[in-house]
N, C-alpha and C positions, 0 to 999 in steps of 0.2 A: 707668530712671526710677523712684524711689519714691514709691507711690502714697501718697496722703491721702487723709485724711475729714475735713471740714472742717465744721464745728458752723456753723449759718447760722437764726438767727432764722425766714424764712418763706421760701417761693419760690412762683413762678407757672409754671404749664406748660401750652400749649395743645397740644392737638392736633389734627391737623386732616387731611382727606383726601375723597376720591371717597366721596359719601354712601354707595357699600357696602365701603368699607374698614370699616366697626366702627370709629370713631373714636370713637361714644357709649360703646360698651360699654367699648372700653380706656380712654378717662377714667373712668366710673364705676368701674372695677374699679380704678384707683387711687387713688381718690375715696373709695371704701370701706373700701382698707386703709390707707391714711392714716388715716380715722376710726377703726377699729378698732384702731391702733395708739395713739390717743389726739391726733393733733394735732388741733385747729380747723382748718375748710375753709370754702372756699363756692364754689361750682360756679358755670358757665356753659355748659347746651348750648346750640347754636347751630345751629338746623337749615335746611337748604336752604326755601326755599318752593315750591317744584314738588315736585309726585307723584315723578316720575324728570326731571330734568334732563340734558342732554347728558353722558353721560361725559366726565371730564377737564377741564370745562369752570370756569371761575370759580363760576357758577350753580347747580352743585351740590355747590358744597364744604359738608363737614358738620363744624362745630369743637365741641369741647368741654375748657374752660376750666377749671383747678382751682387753689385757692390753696391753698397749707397753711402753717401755723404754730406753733410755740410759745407764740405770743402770739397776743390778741385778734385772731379776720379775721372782716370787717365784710364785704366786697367780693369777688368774683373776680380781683380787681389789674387796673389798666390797661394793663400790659404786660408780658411773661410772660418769667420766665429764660431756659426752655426752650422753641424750638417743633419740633414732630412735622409733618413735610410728607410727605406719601405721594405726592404728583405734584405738576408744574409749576404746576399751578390751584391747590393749597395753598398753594404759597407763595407765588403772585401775591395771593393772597389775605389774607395774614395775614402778611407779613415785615413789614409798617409797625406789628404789635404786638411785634415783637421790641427786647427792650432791646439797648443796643452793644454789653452783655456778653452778649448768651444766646447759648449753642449751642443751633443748629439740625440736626435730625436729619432726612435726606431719605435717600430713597430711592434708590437710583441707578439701578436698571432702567426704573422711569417717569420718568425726566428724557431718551427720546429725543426725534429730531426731531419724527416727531408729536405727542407731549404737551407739548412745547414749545412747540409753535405751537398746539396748540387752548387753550393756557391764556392765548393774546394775548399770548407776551412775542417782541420786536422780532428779537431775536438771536439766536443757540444760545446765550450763556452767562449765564444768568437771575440769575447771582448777581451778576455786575458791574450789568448790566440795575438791579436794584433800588438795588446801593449799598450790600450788607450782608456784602462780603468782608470787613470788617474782625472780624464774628462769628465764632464759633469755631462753623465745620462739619464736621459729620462726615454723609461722604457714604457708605450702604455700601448694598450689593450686597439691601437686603432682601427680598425678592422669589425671587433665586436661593437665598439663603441660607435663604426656609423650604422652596422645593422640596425641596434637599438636604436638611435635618434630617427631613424629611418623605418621605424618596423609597422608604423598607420600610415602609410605614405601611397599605400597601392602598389608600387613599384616591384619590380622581379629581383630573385634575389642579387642576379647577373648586375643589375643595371643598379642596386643598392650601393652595392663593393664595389662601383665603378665609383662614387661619390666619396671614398677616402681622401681621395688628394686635396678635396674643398674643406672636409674636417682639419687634416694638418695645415692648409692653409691658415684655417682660421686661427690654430694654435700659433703659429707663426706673426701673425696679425694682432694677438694678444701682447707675447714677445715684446714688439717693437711696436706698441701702441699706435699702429696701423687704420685708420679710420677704415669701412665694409664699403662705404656706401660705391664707390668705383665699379667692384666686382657684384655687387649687386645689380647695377646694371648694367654690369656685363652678359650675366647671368640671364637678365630679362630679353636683352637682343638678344643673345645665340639659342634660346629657348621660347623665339617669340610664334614657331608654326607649331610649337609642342609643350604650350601652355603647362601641362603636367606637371614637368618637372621643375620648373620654377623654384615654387615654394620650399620642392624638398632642397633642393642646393642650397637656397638659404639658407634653411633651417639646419641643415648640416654645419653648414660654415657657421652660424651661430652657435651650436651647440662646440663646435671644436674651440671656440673663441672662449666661451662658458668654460669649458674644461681645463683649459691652461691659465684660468682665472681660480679656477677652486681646487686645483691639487698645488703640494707646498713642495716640488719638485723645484717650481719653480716660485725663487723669492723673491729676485728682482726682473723688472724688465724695464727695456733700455727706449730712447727718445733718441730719433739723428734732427737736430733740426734743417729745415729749410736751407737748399746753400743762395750764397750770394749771387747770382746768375745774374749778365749782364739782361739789361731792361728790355722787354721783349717779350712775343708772344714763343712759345716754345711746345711741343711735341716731343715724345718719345717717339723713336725711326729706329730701322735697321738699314742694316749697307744695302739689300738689295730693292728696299723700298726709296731710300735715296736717289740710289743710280735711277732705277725709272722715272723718278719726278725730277731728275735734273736731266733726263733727254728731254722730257717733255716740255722744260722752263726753257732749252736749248731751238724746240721746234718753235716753239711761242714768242720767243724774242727774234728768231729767224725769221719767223714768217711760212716756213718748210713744214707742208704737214709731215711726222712721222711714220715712217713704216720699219717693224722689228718682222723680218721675217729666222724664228730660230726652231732650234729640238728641243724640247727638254730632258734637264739633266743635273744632277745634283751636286753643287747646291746654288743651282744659276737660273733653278725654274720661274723662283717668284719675281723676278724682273718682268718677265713674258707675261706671266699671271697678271700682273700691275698692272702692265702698258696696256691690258685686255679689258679693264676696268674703266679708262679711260678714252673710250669712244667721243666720249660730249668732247674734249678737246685734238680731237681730230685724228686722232692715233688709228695706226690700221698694225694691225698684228695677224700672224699666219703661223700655226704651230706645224711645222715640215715633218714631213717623212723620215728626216734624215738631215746631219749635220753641215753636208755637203747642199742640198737643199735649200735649207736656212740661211747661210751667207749666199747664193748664188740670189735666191728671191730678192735679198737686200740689195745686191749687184743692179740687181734689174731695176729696182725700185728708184735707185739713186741714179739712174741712167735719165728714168723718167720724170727725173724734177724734183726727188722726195727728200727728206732727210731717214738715211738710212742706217739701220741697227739692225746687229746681230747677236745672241749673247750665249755664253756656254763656260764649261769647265773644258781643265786640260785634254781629256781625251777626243773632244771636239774639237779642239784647239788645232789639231793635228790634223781632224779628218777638214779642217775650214784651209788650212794652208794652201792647197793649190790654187785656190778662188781667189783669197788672199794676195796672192801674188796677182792675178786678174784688175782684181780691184786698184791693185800699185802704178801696174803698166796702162791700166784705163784712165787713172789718176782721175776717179769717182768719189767722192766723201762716204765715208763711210765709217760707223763707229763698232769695233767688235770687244766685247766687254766680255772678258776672261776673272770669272768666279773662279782663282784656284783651289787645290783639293788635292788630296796625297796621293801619288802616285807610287811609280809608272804602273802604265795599263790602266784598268781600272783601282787598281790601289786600295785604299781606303776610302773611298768615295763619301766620308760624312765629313774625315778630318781635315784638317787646317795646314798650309806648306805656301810654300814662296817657292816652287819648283820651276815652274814656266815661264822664268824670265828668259833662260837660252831660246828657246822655241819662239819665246813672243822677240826675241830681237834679230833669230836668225833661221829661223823654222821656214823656210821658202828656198827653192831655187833660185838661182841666177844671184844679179847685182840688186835687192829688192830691202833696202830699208825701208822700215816703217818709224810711224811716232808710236813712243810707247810711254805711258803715264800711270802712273798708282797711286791710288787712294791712300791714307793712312788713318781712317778711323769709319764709324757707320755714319755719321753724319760730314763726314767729307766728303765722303762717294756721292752728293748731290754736287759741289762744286766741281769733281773732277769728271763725273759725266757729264756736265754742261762745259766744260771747257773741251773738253773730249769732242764736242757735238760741233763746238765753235771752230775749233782747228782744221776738223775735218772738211767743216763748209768754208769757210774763207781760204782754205790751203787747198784744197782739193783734193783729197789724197785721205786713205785709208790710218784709222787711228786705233790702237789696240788701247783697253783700260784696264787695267790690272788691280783686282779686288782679289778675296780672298775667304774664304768659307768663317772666317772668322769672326771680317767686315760685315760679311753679307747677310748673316745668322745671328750676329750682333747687337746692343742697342745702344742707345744712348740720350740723352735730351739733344735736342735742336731746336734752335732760333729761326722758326721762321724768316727768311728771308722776303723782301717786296721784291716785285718780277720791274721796278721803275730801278731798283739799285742795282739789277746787275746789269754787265756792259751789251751793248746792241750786237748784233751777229749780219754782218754783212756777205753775204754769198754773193761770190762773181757770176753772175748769171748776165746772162747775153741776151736780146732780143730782137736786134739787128746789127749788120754789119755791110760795109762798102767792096764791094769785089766780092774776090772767090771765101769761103769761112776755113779760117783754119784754127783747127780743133783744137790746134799741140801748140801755138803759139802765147808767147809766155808774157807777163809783167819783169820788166825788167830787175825790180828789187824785190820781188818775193820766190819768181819763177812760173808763178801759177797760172792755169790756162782757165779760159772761160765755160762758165758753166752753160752750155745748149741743150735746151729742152727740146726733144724728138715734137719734131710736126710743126715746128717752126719754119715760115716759107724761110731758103736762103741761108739755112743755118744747116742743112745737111750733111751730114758726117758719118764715117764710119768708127765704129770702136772693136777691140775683141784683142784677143792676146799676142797676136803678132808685133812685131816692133814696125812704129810709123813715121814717118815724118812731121816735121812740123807742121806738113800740110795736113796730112794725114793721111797719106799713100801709104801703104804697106811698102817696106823698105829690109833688104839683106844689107843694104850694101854699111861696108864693116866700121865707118868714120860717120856713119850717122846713127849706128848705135852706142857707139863710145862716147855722143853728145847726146843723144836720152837719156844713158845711164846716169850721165855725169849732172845733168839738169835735174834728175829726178832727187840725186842723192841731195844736190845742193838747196831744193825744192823742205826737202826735211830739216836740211842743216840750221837752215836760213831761219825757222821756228825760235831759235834758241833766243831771238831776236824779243820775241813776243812773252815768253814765259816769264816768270817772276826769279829774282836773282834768289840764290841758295843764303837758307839764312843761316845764321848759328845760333843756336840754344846757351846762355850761358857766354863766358868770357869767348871774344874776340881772338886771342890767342894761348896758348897753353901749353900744358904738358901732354893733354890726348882730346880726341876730340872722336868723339863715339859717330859712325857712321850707319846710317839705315836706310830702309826704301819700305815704301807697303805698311803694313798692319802691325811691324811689330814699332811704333810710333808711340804708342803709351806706355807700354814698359820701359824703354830708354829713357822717356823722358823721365820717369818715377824714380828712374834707377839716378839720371842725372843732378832729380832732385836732393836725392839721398848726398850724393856725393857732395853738391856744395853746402849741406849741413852742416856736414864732416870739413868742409875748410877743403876739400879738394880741385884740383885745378882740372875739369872735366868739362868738356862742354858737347853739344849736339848738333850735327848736320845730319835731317833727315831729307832725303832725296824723292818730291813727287814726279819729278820728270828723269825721265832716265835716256831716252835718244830722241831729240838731246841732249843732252847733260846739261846746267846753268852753265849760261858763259863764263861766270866769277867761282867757279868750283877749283881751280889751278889757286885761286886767289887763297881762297879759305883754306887749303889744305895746306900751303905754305906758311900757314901760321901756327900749325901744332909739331910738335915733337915726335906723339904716337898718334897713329887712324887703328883702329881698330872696326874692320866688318861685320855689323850683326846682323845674320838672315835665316830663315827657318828655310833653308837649303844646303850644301854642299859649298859653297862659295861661290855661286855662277856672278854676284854684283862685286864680289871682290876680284875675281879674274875678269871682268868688262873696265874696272878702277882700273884694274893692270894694264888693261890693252890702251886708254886714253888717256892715261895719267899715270905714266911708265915711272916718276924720278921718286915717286914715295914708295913703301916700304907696307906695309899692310898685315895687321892682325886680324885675325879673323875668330869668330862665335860661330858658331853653327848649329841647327838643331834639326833634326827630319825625324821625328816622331808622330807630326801627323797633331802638339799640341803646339800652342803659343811660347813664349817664354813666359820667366817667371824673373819677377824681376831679380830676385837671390842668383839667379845664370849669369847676369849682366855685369850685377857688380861684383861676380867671384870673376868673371873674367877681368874687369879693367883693374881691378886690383893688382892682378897677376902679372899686369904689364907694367902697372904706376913703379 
């Protein structure tokens, strides 16, 4: 049979297996040399929610998702060419993301009778069971076949069978004529105190490469080339590596050393991790006892001259609230970056949701607006945490940034940006004053008070939770709180000022005009793509700032017929639409499963209303 290579615009690949197969790691590492070889991606991990889960069990399947292309990719795809099943609970798990076309590669040592049955499927023969013989399987021996490539290696048997996932990798890499040399030295740094194993990973991953080369399972394999990416130096990112280098691009242009004092918590920990890395530019980070803890430390920090971060998931989110409100009435800069994650309670603590946008916009006692901002992709989360950092310092005043387990775990290429192209960071800092100093005393077009650094002669001030005056006397009295409240709200309004006007995706005006906020950013647009294929009159308003809202939002939504809201919630951004934007009419999508959409969701809904 004469093989081919067959030129194909984009593909989807999952992988998937037993949370200690390394199924993160062999996604990422072909996630990497795909970017490194220049196509556009965008990832999907997908992690169990229990600490360890029962072996072999549905419950602890771990996938991880990857698109590539030639062309524009917005999404991790809704259903993947290729999927990677390392045991029965793989595949029970994830054959209903297989297209009619994809080959599936399975394992065949873990498909016996007991893997069989702990993965819940009826029968011994799983693949009838599903309905997906009509896919092109390839069923091989992987398991045996890394013992043997592995069996003069020295290695224990444990630590042999732990090297499966670099043989299917390599199969994989065969596939799609995947150059090695990346993960080879990948392989050499994370094995550089433990020389040993070096060689055999390679050899592994060579031999799996050799094997999908000489069985006739497989006849053809596929080429994405290179996509067109604007000119530029570019990296593969996830959202919560973004967010950290754009507080720190935020400290660097301000002038403000950093300080993150937070808890960790999943999936918000590797921000902290990041900023921890990064001592040589001045970062100070404190991992707290406690979530309450973590924003209060940044309280203090931002008291004392610093630019200050907090960062966490939902259920922090809650226990940060009271301080939160501290931080409003102190009218301190402050950035708290909300990793969303499926709740309530602790929830689903791996999966993905747009839940806490109520909370991030009303989660506090009293009259206490905040600025609240969301990201909509992983490498946007570097622009939205440095404007996040700028807002917070030049406005004075606590800023929430709204990511999402999606964002955060995410990946994608990114263009480097120069730290000379993005805008300067002005913080009102005080260093003298004429007379008595008073703390609460505002700019008259923005509202904002002056930033005083403690131990300044002559700039003495008290701060702390009580309501003050504009001198900064502690004050009951009932007509100088109804002008803080009113100063402070207007202090937030007034931002609307600075943000960038709402754009539209697609025609100017229409028949519907698809609405979003967050992460689910790349499926709309893919979906919107779709539509004007099809000759339809659909266009996109997706929302990074949410309070406050773009001043020209009344504008744009006066020019479609139907809005339709799509959020992985309950509709908390289409009841907020209601309350500021009372004269339109509102459909809504919804999803709280804990996954993303798909873009098939999007367009079965705008259809429905077209």
């Amino acid at each position: 049979m004469q093989h081919k290579i067959i030129d194909i615009e984009d593909v989807v690949i999952r992988f998937a297996g037993d949370s200690g197969d390394g199924m993160q790691l062999t996604g990422t590492l072909f996630a990497d040399s795909s970017a490194l070889f220049g196509n556009d991606i965008s990832t999907f991990p997908d992690f169990p929610a229990e600490i360890r889960a029962p072996q072999g069990t549905v419950s602890g399947v771990s996938g991880f998702q990857v698109h590539i292309g030639s062309v524009e990719i917005n999404t991790p795809g809704d259903f993947c060419d290729v999927l990677v099943a390392m045991n029965p609970a793989a595949l029970m798990a994830n054959a209903k993301w297989a297209k009619p076309t994809a080959t599936v590669i399975l394992d065949e040592d873990a498909f016996d009778e007991k893997g069989i049955a702990r993965a819940g499927f009826k029968t011994m023969d799983p693949i009838a069971e599903l309905g997906i013989g009509d896919r092109n399987i390839i069923v091989s021996p992987i398991t045996t076949l890394t013992k043997e490539s592995l069996k003069d290696s020295g290695l224990d048997l444990k630590a042999i069978v732990r090297c499966k996932n670099m043989f299917t990798l390599g199969m994989c890499f065969f596939l799609f004529n995947k150059d090695m040399q990346h993960t080879f030295e990948y392989i050499e740094r994370k094995f550089k105190k433990k020389p040993a194993l070096i060689e055999p990973n390679k050899k592994v991953l060579r031999d799996g490469f050799n094997y999908a080369g000489n069985i006739h399972a497989i006849a053809n394999t596929y080429y994405v080339q290179p996509a067109a990416l604007e000119k530029g130096t570019y990296r593969n990112i996830n959202g919560n590596q973004a967010t950290a280098w754009g507080l720190l691009a935020a400290s660097e242009k301000s002038g403000v050393p950093l300080f993150c004092g937070s808890y960790p918590i999943t999936p918000a920990t590797a921000i902290l991790e990041e900023l921890a890395i990064h001592k040589n530019l001045g970062a100070k980070t404190l991992q707290c006892e406690d979530e309450i803890a973590g924003i209060c430390t940044a309280i203090g920090a931002a008291y004392a001259g610093n630019f200050a971060v907090t960062t966490t998931s939902g259920p922090g989110l809650s226990l940060k609230s009271e301080a939160l409100g501290l931080a409003m009435i102190t009218e301190l800069p402050l950035v708290l970056v909300d990793v969303q994650r499926s709740g309530p309670s602790t929830g689903i603590p791996t999966k993905t949701e747009q839940t806490d946008l109520n909370q991030a916009l009303y989660g506090r006692n009293g009259e206490c607006p905040i600025m609240v901002m969301a990201a909509h992709s992983p490498s946007d989360c570097f622009e939205k945490a440095f404007y996040a950092g700028k807002f917070a310092m030049e406005h004075m005043m606590p800023v929430i940034l709204l990511t999402e387990g999606f964002l955060g775990n995410g990946s994608e290429p990114w263009k480097i940006p120069s730290m000379k192209d993005l805008p300067e960071i002005h913080p009102p800092f005080i260093k003298e004053c004429e007379g008595r100093f008073k703390p609460f005393e505002r700019d008259p077009e923005t509202f904002v008070r002056k930033w005083a650094v403690p131990g300044t002669p002559g700039l003495e001030h008290r701060v702390g939770g009580l309501e003050k005056s504009p001198e900064g006397v502690i004050s009951s009295d009932p007509l100088n709180h109804q002008k803080m409240v009113d100063l402070r709200a207007k202090k937030v309004a007034r931002v609307a000022r600075d943000i960038p006007p709402l754009k539209v995706i697609g025609d100017a005006q229409g028949e519907v005009l698809i609405v979003g906020w967050g992460g689910t950013f790349g499926h709309l647009y893919t979906a919107v793509k779709e539509f004007h294929k099809a000759g339809k009159s659909v266009s996109l308003a997706h929302f990074d700032y949410i309070n406050p809202l773009p001043e020209n939002t009344d504008e744009v939504f006066s020019k479609f017929r139907k809005i339709i809201v799509c959020e992985l919630n309950s509709g908390q951004f289409a009841d907020y639409l209601r309350a500021r934007h009372q004269k339109y009419s509102y459909y809504q999508l919804n999803k709280v499963q804990g996954q993303p959409f798909i873009v098939k969701d999007v367009i079965d809904a705008v259809n429905a209303i077209l």
